[in-house]
LUMFI-808411 format. One record per residue (C-alpha): z, y, x negated; residue in one letter. Coordinates in steps of 0.001 Angstrom, whole numbers, padded with zeros to 6 digits. Each point is the difference from the previous one (the first is absolute). Example, Ala and Ser with C-alpha at 12.3 -4.5 7.8 and 13.67 -1.06 7.14 Angstrom:
<nodes>
(node (007800 -004500 -012300) 'a') (node (-000660 003440 -001370) 's') 
</nodes>
This chain:
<nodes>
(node (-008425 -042882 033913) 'x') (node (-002750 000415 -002300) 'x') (node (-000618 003436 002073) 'x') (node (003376 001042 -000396) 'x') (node (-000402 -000623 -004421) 'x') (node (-003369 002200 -000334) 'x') (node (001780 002727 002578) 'x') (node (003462 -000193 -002769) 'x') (node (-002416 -000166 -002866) 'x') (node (-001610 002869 001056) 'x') (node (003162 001977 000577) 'x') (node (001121 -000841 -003454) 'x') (node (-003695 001600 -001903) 'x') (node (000180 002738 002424) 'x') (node (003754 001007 -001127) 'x') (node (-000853 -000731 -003356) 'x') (node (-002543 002509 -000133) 'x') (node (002114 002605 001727) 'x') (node (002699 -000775 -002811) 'x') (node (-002793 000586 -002744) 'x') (node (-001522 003056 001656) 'x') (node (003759 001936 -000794) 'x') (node (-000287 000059 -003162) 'x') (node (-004042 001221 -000915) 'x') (node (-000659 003294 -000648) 'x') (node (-002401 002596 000968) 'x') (node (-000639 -002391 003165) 'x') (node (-002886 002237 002112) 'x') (node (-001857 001020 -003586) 'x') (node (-003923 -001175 -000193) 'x') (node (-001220 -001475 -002990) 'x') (node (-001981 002347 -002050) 'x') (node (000977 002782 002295) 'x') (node (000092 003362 -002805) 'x') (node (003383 001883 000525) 'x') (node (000364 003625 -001184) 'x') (node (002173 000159 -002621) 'x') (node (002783 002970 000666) 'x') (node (-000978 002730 -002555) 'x') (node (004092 000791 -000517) 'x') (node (000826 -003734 -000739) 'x') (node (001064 001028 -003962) 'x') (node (003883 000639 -000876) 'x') (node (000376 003834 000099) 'x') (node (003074 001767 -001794) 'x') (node (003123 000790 001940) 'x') (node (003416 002105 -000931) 'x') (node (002332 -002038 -002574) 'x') (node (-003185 -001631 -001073) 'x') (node (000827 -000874 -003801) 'x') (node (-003559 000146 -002522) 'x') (node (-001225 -000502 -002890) 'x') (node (-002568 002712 -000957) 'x') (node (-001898 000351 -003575) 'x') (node (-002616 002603 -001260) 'x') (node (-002320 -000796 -002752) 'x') (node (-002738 001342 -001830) 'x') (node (-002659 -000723 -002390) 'x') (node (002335 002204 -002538) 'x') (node (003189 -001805 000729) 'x') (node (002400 002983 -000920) 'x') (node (-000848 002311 002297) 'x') (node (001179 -002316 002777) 'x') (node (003232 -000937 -001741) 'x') (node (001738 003349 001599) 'x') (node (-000347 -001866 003588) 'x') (node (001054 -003177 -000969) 'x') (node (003291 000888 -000986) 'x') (node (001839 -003655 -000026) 'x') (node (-003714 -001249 -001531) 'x') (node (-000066 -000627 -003934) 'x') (node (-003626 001131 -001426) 'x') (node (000116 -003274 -001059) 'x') (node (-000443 -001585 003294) 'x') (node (-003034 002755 001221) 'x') (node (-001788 -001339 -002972) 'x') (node (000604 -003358 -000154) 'x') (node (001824 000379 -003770) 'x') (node (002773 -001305 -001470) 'x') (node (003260 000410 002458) 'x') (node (002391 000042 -003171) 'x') (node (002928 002741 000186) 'x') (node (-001424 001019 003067) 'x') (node (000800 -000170 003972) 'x') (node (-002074 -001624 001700) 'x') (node (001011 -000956 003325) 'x') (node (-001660 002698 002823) 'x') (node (002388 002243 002101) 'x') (node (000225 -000565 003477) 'x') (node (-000100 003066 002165) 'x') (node (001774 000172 003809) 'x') (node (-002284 001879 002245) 'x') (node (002761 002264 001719) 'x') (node (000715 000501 003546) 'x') (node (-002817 002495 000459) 'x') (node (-002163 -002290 -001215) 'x') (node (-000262 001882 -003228) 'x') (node (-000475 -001348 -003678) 'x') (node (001000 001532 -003148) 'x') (node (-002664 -000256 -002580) 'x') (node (000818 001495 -003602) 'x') (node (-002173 003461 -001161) 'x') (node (-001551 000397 003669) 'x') (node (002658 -000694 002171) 'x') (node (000543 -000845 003639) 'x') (node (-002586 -002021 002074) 'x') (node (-000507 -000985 003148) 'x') (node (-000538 -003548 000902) 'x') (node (000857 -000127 003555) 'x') (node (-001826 -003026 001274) 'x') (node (-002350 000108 -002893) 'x') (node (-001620 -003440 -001248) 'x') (node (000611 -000591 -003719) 'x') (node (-003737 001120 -000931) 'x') (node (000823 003157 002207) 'x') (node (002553 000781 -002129) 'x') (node (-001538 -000246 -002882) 'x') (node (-002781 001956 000517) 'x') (node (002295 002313 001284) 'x') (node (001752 000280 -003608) 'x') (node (-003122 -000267 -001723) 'x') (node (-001082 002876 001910) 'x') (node (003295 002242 -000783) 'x') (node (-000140 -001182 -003724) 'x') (node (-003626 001314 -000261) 'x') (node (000418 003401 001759) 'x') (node (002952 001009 -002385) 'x') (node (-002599 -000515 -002697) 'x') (node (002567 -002854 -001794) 'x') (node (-002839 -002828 000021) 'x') (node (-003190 000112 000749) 'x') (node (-000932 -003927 000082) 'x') (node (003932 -001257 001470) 'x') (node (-000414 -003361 001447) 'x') (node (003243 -000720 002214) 'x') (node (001957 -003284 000793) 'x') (node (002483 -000270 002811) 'x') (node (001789 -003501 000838) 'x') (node (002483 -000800 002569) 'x') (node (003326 -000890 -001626) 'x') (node (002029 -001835 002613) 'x') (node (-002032 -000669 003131) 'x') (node (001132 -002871 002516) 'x') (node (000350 -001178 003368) 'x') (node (002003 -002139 001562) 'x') (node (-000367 -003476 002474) 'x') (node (002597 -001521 001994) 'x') (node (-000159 -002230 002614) 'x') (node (-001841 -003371 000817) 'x') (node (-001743 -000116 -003579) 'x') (node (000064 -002965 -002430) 'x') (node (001296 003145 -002863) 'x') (node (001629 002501 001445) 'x') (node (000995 003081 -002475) 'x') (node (-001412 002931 -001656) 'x') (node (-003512 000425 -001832) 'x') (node (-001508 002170 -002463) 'x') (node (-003425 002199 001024) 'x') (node (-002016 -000531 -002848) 'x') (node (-003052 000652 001791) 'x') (node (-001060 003570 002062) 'x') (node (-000960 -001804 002706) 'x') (node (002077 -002887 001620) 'x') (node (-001027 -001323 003118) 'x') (node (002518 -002050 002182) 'x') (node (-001211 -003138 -000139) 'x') (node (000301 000704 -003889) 'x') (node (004113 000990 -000047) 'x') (node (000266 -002674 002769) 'x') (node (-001856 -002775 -003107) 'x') (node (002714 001440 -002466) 'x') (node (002298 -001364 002520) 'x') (node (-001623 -003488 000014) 'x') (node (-001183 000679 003656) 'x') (node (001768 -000267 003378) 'x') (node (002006 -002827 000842) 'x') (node (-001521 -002398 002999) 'x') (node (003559 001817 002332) 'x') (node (-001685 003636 -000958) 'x') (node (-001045 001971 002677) 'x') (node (-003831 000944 -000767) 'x') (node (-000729 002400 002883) 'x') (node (003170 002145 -000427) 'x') (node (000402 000989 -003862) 'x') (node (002403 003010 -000880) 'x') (node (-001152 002335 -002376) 'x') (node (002893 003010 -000739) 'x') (node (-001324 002958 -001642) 'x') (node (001805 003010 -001311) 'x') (node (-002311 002995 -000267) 'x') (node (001019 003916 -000201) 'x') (node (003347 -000795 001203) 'x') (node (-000912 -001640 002590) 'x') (node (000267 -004024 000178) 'x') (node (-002447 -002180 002297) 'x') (node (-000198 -003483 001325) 'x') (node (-003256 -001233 000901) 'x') (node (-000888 -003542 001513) 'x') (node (-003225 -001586 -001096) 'x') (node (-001587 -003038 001513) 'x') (node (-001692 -002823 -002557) 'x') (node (-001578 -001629 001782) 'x') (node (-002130 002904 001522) 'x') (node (-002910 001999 -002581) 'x') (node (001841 003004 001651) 'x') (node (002117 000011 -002818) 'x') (node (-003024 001194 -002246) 'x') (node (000587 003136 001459) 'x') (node (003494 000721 000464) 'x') (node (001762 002229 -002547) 'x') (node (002440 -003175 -001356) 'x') (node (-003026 -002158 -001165) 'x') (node (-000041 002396 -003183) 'x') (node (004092 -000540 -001902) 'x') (node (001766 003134 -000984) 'x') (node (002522 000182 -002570) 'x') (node (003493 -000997 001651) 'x') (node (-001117 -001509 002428) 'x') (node (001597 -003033 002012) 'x') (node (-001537 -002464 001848) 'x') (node (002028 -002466 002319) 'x') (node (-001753 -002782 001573) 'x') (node (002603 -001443 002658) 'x') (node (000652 -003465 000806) 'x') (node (-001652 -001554 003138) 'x') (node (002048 -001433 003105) 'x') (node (-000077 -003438 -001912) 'x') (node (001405 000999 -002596) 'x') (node (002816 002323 001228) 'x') (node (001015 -002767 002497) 'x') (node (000273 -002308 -002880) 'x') (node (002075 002540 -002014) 'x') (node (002442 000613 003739) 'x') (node (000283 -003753 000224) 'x') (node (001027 -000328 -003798) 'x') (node (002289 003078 000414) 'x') (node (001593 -001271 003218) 'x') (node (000757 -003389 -001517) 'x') (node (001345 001512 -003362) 'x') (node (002254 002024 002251) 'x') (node (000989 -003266 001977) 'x') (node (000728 -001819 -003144) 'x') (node (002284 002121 -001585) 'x') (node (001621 000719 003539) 'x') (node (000728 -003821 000240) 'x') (node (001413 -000265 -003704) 'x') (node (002094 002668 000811) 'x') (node (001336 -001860 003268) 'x') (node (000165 -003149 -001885) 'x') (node (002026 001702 -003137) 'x') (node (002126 001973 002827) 'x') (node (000678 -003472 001973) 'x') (node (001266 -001762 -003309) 'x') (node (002341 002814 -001008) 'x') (node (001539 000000 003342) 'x') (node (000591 -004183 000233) 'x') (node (001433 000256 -004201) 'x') (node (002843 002359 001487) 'x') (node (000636 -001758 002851) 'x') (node (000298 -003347 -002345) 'x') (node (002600 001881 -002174) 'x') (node (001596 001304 002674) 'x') 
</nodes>
């Protein structure tokens, strides 16, 4: 007997720790084990992109041509009185083209924001409008999404350039204990073409996979484990039953009412 309770106690810690072992992450990784950090982890700009994208200069009026929705008021830090300041957003097109005022049309096909910047700068300097043009460009409207097996599912502002993961999986107050860790969706949309790619948690594999990085618009589903979708069947199939027995009941009354007045 007493045989028979260490052999059931046993059994018990051992399934215990197989329950607790589903939901850790990054399982096989080593302590103090360096990773290489992928080079293309920041956000890069995409078609329909929308920005916000200032010029200034040590002699504030010579950048107010490019700032056209920009009061000088707000370059210089002045008094905002009479004046607009509020900055204009501007849509990168479907070329992946933006319009900027005086110099026109640049590219910023899968440009970081410093890249583009530099890149104005650079066109701002060679037309001889500014020779000392220091450039700001902000993302106006970036988010992703998070559905699933999360405490918060729902959509979240990128207010960063680089957002791991683990990060927009945090802004979702982390993965339920019925998420599946090993099999994460991540749906991507890139030059037309959209991709679903399933990363593993638990595994440091995931440091190099092209999803641990989040792109603007993109959705990641974490689906529910067995438990969890057998619980939701069960409550399902007894809903149905429920309402398939009022109906009987309701069905069974009206008939023996009739037959009374009858």
């Amino acid at each position: 007997m007493k045989r028979f309770a260490l052999l059931l106690l046993g059994a018990v810690m051992l399934a215990s720790c197989a329950s607790q072992k589903r939901v850790w992450y990054l399982q096989d990784a080593r302590p103090f084990t360096p990773e290489q950090i992928l080079e293309n982890g920041q956000i890069r700009i995409k078609p329909l992109d929308r920005l916000t994208i200032v010029v200034n200069s040590k002699d504030p009026e010579l950048a107010v041509p490019f700032n056209s929705a920009t009061s000088l008021a707000s370059l210089t830090g002045g008094s905002s009185t009479g004046a607009a300041t509020t900055l204009q957003v501007r849509t990168v097109d479907e070329h992946g083209m933006v319009e900027i005022p005086v110099i026109g049309k640049v590219d910023c096909r899968d440009k970081t924001r410093s890249e583009l910047a530099g890149e104005i700068a650079r066109r701002i300097v060679e037309g001889g409008y500014i020779n000392d043009p220091t450039v700001n460009v902000q993302f106006a409207d970036m988010k992703f999404s998070v559905l699933g097996e999360v405490a918060r599912p729902g959509r979240f502002d990128i207010t960063n350039d680089r957002v791991t993961l683990f990060d927009a999986l945090a802004m979702a107050g982390d993965l339920t204990v019925y998420g599946v860790r090993n099999e994460v969706a991540v749906a991507r949309e890139k030059d037309g073409v959209r991709t679903i790619e399933y990363v593993d948690l638990t595994s440091k594999e995931l440091f190099s996979s092209p999803s641990f990085y989040i792109q603007q618009n993109d959705v990641i589903y974490v689906k529910p484990n067995k438990y969890k979708a057998q619980s939701g069947e069960i409550s399902q199939n007894r809903s149905f039953y429920l309402s398939l027995v009022g109906t009987a009941i309701s069905v069974a009354t009206l008939v023996i009412t009739i037959t009374n007045i009858k």
